[in-house]
N, C-alpha and C positions, 0 to 999 in steps of 0.2 A: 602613300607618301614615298616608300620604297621608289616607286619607279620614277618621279620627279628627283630625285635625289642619285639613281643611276646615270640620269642626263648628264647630270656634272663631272660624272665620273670616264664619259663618253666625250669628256674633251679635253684635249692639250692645249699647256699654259707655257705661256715662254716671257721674260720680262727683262728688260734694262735699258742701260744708258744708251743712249743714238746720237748721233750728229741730223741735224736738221739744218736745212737754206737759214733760218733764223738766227741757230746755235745749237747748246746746248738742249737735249727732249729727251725723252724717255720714250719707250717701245714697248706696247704689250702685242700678243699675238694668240690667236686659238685656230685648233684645227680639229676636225671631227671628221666622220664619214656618214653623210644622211642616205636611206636605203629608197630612194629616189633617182632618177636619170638626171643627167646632167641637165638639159635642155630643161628639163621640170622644175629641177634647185635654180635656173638661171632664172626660168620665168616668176617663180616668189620672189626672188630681188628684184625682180629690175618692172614688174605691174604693180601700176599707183592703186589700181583695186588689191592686188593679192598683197602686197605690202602694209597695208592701212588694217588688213583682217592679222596679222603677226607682229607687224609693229606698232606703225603710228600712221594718220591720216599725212598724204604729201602731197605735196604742191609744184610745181613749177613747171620749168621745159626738160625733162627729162630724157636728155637725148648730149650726147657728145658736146660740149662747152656751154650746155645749159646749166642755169643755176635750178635748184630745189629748196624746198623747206621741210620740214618736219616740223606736225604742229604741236608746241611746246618745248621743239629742243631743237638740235642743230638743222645748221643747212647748208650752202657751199656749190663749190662746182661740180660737173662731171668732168673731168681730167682725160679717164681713158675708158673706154668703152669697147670689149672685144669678144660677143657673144661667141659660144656661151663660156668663157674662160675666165675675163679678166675685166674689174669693177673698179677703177681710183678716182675717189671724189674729196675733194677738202673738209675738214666736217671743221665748221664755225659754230663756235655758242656764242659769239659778239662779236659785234666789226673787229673785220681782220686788220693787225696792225704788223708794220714791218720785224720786229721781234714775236710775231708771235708764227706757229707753225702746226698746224692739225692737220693731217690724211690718212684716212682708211683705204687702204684695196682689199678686195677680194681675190680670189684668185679657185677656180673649179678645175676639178679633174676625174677622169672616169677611174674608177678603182673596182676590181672584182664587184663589191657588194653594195655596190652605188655609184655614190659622191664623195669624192674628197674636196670639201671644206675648208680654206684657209684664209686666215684673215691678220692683217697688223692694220695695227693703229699708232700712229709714231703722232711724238705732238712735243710743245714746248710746253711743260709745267709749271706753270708757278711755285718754286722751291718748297716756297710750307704748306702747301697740300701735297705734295708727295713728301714732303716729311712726318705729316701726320698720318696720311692715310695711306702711303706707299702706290700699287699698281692695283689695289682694290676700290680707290679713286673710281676710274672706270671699268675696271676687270668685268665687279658685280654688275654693274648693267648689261654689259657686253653678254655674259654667261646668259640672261634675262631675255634677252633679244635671240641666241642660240638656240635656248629654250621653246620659245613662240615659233620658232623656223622651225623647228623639230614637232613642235604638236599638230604645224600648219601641213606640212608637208606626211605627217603620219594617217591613214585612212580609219578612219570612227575617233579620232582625237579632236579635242576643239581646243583653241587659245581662251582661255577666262574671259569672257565678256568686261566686268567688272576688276581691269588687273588689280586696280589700289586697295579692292575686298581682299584680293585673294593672298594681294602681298599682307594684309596683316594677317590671314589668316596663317592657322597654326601650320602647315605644309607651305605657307610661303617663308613663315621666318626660319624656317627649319633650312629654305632652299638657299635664303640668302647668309644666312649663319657658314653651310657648309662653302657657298662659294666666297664669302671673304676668307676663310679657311685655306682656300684651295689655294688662293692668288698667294697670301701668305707663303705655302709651300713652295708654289713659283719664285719665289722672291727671294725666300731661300736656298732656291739651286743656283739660282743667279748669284750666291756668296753675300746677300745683304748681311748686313748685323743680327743675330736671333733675339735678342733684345729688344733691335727697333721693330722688327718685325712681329714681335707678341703685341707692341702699343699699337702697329698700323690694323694689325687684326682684331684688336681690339677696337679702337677707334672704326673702322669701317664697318664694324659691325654692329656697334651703338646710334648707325648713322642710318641705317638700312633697318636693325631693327629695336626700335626703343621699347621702351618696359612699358608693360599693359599696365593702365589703371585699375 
């Protein structure tokens, strides 16, 4: 468990308020270094095979102002495309509407002992989910998906077959307990309230992992 619980600790957390084409969004961000070649971490993103064994199974025309899916969760455009460096796609979880504003980039760079990793996610939030759950909203997934990049990309590692087992298993509630924790602490450097911040930790972690029968 130890070493799934390292991973979390092997990423930088940054969080707050943005201006968005919309309006008003909020911003989270992670950055890590995977002990992989750039060209290697580029091909896990961007292959609908190597993607579906770390993430999710994808769909579409993946390729520079093609749309995509992810099955059971977002989907959107590809924006900008600039092997092997630079990834912006829109990520929609329902028709897009003129107020609303979601996109993720990636962004790669060679560093000594790999890859450096970077990623924002800038989006327009519906106020009372980021008032209840803060930047642990999406943080926790985000860390989840870092996680699967990291098992994928490590040699005798595998991604869980069955993730939904493994998230209730006891090493998965452990993983997701520590990273609503973590966004927490993110949230905190950002100068949020420590107040609202114990409820948002609170809350996202009763959300991710509820009490055994």
């Amino acid at each position: 468990m130890k070493e799934i619980i390292d991973e979390l600790t092997a990423v930088t957390r940054v969080t707050g308020a943005a201006k968005t084409p919309a309006g008003d969004g909020q911003r989270i961000a992670l950055s890590r270094t995977y002990a992989a070649g750039i060209e290697e971490v580029w091909d896990a993103l961007t292959s609908a095979e190597r993607i579906s064994r770390w993430f999710l199974p994808v769909s579409g025309d993946l390729r520079l102002g093609g749309r995509y899916q992810f099955e059971g969760n977002a989907g959107g455009q590809i924006l900008a495309c600039e092997p092997p460096r630079l990834l912006r796609v829109s990520w929609e979880m329902g028709p897009p509407g003129p107020d609303s504003f979601s996109e993720v980039e990636v962004r790669l760079s060679t560093v000594d002992d790999g890859t450096l990793f970077e990623m924002e996610h800038t989006a327009t939030v519906p106020p009372d989910m980021w008032d209840q759950y803060g930047p642990g909203a999406v943080g926790v997934g985000w860390d989840l998906s870092l996680l699967g990049l990291a098992l994928h990309l490590r040699p005798g590692d595998e991604v869980p077959e069955d993730k939904l087992a493994w998230a209730l298993s006891e090493e998965g509630r452990a993983y997701h307990t520590a990273s609503a924790q973590a966004w927490g602490e993110a949230s905190l450097a950002a100068g949020a309230d420590p107040d609202t911040v114990a409820a948002n930790v609170a809350a996202t972690t009763a959300f991710y992992v509820p009490p055994q029968e």
